[in-house]
C-alpha positions in Angstrom: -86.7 49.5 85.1 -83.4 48.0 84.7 -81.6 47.3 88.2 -78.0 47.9 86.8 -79.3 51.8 85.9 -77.5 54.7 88.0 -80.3 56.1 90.1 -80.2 59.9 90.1 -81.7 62.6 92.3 -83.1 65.9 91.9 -79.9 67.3 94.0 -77.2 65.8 91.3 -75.1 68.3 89.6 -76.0 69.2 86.0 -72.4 68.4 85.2 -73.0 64.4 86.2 -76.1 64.2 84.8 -74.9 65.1 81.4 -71.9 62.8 81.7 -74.3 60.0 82.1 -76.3 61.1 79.4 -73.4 61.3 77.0 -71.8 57.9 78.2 -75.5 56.2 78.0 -75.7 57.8 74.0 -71.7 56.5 73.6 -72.4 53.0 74.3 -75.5 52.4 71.8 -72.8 53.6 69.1 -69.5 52.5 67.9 -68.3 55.8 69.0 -64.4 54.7 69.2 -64.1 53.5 65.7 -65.8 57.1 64.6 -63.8 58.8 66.7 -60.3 57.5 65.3 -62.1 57.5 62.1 -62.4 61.3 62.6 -58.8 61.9 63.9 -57.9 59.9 61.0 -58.9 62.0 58.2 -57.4 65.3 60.0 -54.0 64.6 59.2 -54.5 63.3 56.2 -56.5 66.1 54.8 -54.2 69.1 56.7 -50.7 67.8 55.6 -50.5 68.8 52.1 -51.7 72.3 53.0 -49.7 72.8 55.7 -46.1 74.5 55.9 -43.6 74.6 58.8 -41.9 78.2 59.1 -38.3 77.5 60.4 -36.8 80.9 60.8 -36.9 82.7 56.7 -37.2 78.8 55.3 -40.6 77.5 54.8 -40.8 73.7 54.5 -44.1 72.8 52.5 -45.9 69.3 52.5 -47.6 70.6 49.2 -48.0 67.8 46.3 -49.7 67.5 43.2 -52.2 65.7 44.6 -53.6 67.7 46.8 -57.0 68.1 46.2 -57.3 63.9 46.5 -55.8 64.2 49.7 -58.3 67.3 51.0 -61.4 64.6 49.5 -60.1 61.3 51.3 -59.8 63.3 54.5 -62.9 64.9 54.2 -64.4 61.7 53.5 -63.0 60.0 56.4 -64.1 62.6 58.7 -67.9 62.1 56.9 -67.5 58.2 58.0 -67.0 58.8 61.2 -69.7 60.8 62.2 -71.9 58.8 60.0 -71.0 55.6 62.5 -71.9 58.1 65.4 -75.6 58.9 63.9 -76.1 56.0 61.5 -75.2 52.9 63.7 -76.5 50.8 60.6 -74.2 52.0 58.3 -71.4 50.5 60.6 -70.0 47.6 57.7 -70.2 50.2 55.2 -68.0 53.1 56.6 -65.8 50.1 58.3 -64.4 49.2 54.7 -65.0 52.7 53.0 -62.7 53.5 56.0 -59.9 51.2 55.6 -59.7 51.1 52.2 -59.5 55.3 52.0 -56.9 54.8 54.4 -54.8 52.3 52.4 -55.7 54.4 49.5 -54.1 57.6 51.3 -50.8 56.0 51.4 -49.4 56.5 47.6 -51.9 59.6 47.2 -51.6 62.0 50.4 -47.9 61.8 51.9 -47.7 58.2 53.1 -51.1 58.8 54.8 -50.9 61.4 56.6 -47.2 61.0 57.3 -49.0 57.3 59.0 -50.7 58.6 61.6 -54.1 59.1 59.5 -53.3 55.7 58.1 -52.9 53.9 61.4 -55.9 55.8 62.6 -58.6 54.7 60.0 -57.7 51.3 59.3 -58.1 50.8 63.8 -60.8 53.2 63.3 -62.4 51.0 60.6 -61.5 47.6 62.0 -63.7 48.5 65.3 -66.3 49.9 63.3 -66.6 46.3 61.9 -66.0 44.2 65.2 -68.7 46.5 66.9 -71.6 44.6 67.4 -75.1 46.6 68.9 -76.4 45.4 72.3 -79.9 43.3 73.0 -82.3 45.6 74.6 -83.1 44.9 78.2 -86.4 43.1 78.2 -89.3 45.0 79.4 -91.5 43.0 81.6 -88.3 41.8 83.6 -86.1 39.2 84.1 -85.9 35.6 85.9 -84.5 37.1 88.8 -87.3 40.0 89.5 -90.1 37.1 90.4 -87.4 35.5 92.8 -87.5 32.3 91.3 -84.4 30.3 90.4 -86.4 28.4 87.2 -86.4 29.8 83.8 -89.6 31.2 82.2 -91.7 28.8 79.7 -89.4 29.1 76.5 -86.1 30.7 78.1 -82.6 29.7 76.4 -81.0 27.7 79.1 -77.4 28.1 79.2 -76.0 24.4 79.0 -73.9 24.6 81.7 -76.2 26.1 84.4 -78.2 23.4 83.6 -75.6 20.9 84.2 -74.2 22.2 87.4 -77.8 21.3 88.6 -76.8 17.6 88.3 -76.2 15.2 90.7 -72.3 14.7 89.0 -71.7 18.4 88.9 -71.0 18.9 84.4 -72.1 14.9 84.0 -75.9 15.4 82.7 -78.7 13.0 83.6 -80.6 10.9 80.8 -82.4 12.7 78.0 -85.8 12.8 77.6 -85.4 9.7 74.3 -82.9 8.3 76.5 -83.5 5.0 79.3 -82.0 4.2 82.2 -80.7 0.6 81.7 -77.8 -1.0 80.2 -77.9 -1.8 76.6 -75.6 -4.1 74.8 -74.2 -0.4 73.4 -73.9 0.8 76.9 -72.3 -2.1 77.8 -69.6 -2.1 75.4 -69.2 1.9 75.7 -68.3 0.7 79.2 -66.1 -1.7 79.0 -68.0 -4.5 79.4 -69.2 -3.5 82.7 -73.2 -3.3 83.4 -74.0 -0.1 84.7 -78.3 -0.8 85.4 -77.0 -3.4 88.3 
């Protein structure tokens, strides 16, 4: 059981329960990137289609290339709820992302007037930084046994090992190492004999 974990009771409200559900399925996912991913595609996809009514004037976004706008957006939308179900598929629909958004630009009214631009190339940029978590181990850690000495085979960060030293950060001899003063040592000191 992981010691960090929020402990909850029969008498917690439905409401908090799925609130830590949700946040516990949102951190196993780049859920960011696909979410700007998603708000991404939605402008570029609804601006050629839409028109602004200003009294009897209507002012329409409406280009030739419409449809290629409708399919980038729609596509963008696709990546980003394919990073929140297919967490593999994360350096894929990173570049798919940014490079539909660059392609938006000259193709669907400078991208979504920017804004979808701005949001898929973030978008796709955290889909590629996002990196999935190590699993908690199972059978415990070096602190559930109480002991402050790593298990047979642990990675021993270097500089907890150090600060174990007698010189705080100056470590002891290795293991292929001696003790005494060579003529190497002697030089690397100065001359001075550090065995005596």
């Amino acid at each position: 059981m992981n010691a960090e974990a929020p402990v909850r009771s029969e008498g917690d409200h439905w409401l908090t329960v799925v609130r830590h559900r949700f946040r516990d399925w949102r951190g196993n996912r780049p859920f960011w990137a696909g979410l700007l991913i998603v708000f991404g595609g939605f402008p570029i996809a609804y601006f050629p289609y839409a028109d602004l009514r200003l009294g009897n004037v209507t002012l329409a976004m409406a280009t030739t290339a419409g449809a290629g706008s409708l399919i980038i957006g729609v596509l963008l939308m696709t990546l980003g709820f394919t990073l929140w179900f297919q967490q593999n598929m994360r350096v894929f629909a990173g570049v798919a992302s940014i490079l539909l958004g660059l392609v938006s630009l000259p193709v669907s009214n400078l991208g979504g007037f920017f804004i979808g631009f701005l949001f898929s190339l973030l978008g796709g940029a955290l889909a590629l930084s996002w990196a999935p978590g190590k699993p908690a181990e199972a059978d415990g850690s070096d602190e559930a046994d109480g002991s402050d000495e790593p298990k047979e085979g642990a990675v021993v960060d270097k500089g907890d090992a150090l600060a174990d030293g007698p010189y705080l950060a100056v470590p002891g001899p290795r293991g292929t190492e001696t003790t005494y003063a060579t003529e190497t040592t002697a030089h690397a000191d100065g001359g001075r004999n550090s065995a005596g």
